[in-house]
C-alpha angles and dihedrals in degrees: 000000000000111000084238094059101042085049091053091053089049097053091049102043083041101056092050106044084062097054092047123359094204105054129136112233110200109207119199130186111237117214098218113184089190104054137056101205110091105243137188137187127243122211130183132170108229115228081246104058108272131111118222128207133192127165121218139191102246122099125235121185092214140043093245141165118215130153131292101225085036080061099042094053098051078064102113128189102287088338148073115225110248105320133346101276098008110166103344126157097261124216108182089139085061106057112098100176117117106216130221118267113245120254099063113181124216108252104176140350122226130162129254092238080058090060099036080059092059092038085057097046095044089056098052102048091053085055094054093046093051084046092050089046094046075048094050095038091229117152108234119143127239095237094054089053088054100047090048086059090046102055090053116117104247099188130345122212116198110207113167098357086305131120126227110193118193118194133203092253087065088049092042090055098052086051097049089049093054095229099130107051085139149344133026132013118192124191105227129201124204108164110302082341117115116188144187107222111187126170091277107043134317131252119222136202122232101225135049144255126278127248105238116242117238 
């Protein structure tokens, strides 16, 4: 396996082992025409609602869900034991994501400063208002703070007399991915599906758009 690749791996399974130690990763083989590395795709569903993909230069012979620690162990050194997946515990009956339909059309461009400014400003206002609520002594849980951040509308594209809003928790997702250190941002759809691409992976909604009144 090419350094690039394994670090690739390691970037996404780590990323979301952190976030949550018991996630399903869902790995499919790509059929790239262009291109002579054999390469997969790697999904996982964020403990916020949002579903990461990265694709990655390993091959796989089977859309399959394993694991993500079981991944990240077989990790080994430079190297991956055997294949990809091997002789993993496999779990395809657990994945509950509904993935994005292929053919996702570019929407909008924005620029990952744009949305480290959001990711910034997100943070800090959850911290004041943990700090107002400790001030006012009201008993609202951090969880239901957070969710209430996540679920503002960071930014809303229009496209055919539709609206596409695209809350922080999508944001949030793309840059705890680490897939927009820099560079361009584009705005998919796919469908309903709204998603983040940044140079490292892309980060999708699970609902849809809204028609416009008018």
């Amino acid at each position: 396996m090419r350094g690039d690749a394994l670090t690739d791996l390691r970037s996404f399974l780590g990323r979301v082992t952190r976030l949550d130690p018991g996630a399903l990763v869902r790995v499919q083989p790509i059929d790239a025409a262009n291109d002579d590395r054999p390469l997969s795709r790697l999904w996982s569903m964020l403990p916020f609602g949002v579903l990461a993909t990265r694709v990655v230069a390993v091959g796989v012979d089977s859309d399959v869900t394993v694991r993500g620690a079981d991944l990240w162990n077989r990790l080994d050194g430079d190297t991956v034991a055997d294949s990809l997946v091997g002789s993993l515990s496999r779990h395809d009956g657990q994945w509950r994501g509904v993935l994005p339909p292929p053919g996702a059309a570019v929407i909008e461009r924005l620029d990952a400063a744009d949305c480290q400014r959001i990711g910034r400003e997100s943070a800090t206002a959850l911290r004041e208002a943990q700090q107002r609520a400790r001030v006012d002594d009201r008993a609202v849980g951090e969880r239901r703070l957070r969710d209430t951040l996540l679920d503002h509308i960071a930014l809303t594209v229009t496209t055919d007399n539709r609206r596409h809003d695209i809350p922080v928790r999508l944001v949030m997702g793309l840059l705890r991915m680490g897939f927009a250190p820099e560079g361009p941002v584009v705005v998919r759809l796919a469908g309903s599906r709204v998603g983040l691409e940044g140079r490292h992976g892309a980060a999708w909604s699970t609902g849809g758009g809204l028609p416009l009144l008018t």
